[in-house]
C-alpha positions in Angstrom: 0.0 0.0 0.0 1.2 3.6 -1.0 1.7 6.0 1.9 -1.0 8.2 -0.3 -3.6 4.9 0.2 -3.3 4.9 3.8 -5.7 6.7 5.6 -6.3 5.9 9.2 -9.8 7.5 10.0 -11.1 4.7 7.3 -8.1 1.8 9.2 -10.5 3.0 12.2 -13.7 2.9 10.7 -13.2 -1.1 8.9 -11.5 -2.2 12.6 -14.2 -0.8 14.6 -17.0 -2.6 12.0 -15.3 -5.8 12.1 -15.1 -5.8 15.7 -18.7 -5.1 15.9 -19.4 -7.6 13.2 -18.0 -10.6 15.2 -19.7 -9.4 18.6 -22.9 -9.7 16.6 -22.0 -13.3 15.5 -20.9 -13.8 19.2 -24.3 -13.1 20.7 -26.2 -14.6 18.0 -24.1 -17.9 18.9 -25.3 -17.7 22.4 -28.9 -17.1 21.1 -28.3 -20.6 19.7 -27.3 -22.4 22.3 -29.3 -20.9 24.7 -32.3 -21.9 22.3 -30.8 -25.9 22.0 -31.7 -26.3 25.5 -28.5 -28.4 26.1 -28.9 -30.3 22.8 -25.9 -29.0 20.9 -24.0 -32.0 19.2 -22.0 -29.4 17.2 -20.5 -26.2 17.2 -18.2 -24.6 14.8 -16.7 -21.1 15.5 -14.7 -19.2 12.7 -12.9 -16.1 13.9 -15.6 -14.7 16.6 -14.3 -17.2 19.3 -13.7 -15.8 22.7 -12.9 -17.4 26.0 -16.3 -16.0 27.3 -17.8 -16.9 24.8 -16.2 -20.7 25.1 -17.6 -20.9 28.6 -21.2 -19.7 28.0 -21.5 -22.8 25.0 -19.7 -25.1 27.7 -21.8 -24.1 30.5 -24.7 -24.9 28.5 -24.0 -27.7 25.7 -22.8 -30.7 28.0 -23.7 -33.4 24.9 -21.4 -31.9 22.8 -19.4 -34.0 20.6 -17.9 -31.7 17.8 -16.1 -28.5 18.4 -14.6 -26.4 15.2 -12.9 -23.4 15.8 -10.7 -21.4 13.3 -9.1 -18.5 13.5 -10.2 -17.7 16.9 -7.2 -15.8 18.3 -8.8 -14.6 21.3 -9.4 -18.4 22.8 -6.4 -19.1 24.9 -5.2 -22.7 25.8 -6.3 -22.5 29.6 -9.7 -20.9 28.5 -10.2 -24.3 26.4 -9.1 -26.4 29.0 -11.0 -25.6 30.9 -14.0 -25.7 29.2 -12.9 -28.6 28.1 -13.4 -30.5 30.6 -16.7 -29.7 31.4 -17.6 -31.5 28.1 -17.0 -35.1 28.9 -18.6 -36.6 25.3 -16.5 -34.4 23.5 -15.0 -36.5 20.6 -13.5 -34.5 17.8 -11.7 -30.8 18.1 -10.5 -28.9 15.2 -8.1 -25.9 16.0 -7.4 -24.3 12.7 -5.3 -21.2 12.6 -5.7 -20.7 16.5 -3.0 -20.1 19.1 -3.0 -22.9 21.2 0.2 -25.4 20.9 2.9 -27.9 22.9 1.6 -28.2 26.2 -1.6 -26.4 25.8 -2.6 -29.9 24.0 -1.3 -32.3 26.2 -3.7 -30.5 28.8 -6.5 -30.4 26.4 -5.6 -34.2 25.9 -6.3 -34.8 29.2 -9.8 -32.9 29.5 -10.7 -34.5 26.6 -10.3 -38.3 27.3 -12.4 -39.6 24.4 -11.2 -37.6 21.9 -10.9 -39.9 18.6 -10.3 -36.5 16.3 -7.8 -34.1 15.7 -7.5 -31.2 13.4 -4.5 -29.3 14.4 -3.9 -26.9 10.8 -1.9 -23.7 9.8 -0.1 -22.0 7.0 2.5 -23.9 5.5 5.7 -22.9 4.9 9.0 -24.5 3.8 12.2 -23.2 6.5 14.9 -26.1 5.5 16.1 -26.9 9.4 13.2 -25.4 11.2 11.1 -28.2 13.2 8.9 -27.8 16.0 7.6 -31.5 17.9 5.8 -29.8 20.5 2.2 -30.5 19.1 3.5 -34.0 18.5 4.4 -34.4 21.8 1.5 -33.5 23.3 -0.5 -35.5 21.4 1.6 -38.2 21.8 1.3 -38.3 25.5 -2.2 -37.4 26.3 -4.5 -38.0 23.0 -4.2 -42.1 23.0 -7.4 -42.9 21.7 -7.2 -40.7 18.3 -8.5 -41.9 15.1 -8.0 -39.2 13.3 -5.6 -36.5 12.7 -4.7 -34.1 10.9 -1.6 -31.6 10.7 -1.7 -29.2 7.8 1.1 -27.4 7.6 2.8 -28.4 10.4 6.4 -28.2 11.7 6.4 -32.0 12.9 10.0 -33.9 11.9 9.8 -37.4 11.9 10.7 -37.7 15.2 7.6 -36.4 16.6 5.5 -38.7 13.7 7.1 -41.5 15.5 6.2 -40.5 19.1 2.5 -40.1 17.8 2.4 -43.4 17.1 4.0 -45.0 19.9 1.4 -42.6 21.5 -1.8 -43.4 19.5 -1.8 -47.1 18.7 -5.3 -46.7 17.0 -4.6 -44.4 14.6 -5.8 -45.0 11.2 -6.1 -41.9 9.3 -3.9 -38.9 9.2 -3.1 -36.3 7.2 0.4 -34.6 6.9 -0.1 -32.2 3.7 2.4 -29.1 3.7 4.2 -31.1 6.4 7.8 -30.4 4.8 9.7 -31.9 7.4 8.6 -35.0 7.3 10.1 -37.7 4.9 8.3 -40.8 4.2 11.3 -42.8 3.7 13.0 -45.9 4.9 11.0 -47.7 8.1 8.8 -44.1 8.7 7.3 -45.5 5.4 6.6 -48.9 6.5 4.9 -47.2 9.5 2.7 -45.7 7.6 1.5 -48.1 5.5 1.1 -50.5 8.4 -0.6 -48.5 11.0 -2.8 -45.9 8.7 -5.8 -46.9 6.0 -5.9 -43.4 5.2 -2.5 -41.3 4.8 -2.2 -37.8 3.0 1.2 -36.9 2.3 3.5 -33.9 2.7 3.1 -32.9 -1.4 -0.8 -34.7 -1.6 -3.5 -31.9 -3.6 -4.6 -29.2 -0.9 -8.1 -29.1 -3.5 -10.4 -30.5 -0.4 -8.7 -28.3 2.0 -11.1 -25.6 3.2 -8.6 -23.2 4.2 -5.9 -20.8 2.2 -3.2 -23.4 1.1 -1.0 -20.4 0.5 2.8 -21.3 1.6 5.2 -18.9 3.3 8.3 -19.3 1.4 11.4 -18.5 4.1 13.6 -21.1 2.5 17.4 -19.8 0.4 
């Protein structure tokens, strides 16, 4: 953007509209809920998500078994645990684009003791060296009964693909698309093709994804 572009009063104006946007979604959300009576299966929270807002559905929604939220930066990973574990039928948890790694999932493992899917995404990028197993870990260690799991874009190196599954014995599908540093060689490979019915890999098509597949280049 050209200096000339930029003019703050209308910066103000657009941050001020979107803010009042998502409240708007926010209360409408609680509308719902309040209006299920406690029969919520489902909830799935795109940008809006709050912790407040987390422990209203929570409070109210103790049969849920599906929550989705993306993009929800303002949802921290105590104010999920805690939720969390007021949800005890609570079996698959997407957390696309959202702040909450490492040992914010191992907690959220243990609140979540039937969890059979994962959907832990965000933006891909290719950094030759750069690996983070944290996630893995977590998972690892507290998520034993997953099914499911996927890891777009992801910073896992095969050594946190192996501790996931000497930590989830029944995994059977996963999904490592945009996952750069892995490398499906050698025994990994024969992992894979022992333990999972349904593998995506690294370089698979991002066409399905719902999400920007963009990739942030940081590579030489």
């Amino acid at each position: 953007m050209n200096n000339e572009d930029f003019n703050a009063d209308e910066l103000l104006t657009f941050v001020a509209y979107r803010s009042s946007i998502l409240k708007r979604l926010g209360r409408m959300m609680c509308h719902a809920v309040a209006l299920s009576q406690g029969g919520c299966v489902e909830i799935n929270i795109e940008h809006f998500g709050t912790d407040s807002l987390l422990t209203y559905i929570a409070d109210r929604s103790s049969n849920l078994r599906r929550l989705g939220l993306a993009k929800c930066d303002q949802i921290t990973g105590m104010g999920l645990f805690t939720e969390a574990m007021k949800l005890p039928l609570l079996e698959d948890l997407e957390l696309s684009y959202c702040l909450i790694k490492g040992k914010n999932l191992e907690a959220i493992g243990f609140a979540c003791l039937h969890l059979k899917t994962l959907k832990l995404n965000c933006q891909g990028f290719k950094f030759p060296g750069f690996t983070y197993n944290h996630d893995a870990l977590g998972i690892a260690k507290r998520m034993s009964e997953l099914r499911c799991l996927q890891l777009f874009g992801n910073r896992v190196s095969d050594v946190g693909l192996n501790a996931i599954f000497d930590g989830c014995p029944h995994l059977e599908h996963l999904d490592l698309r945009q996952c750069f540093n892995i490398n499906l060689v050698g025994d990994l490979e024969k992992r894979c093709m022992e333990r999972i019915k349904d593998l995506r890999r690294p370089n698979d098509s991002t066409a399905d994804y719902p999400y920007d597949t963009s990739l942030l280049d940081l590579g030489i």
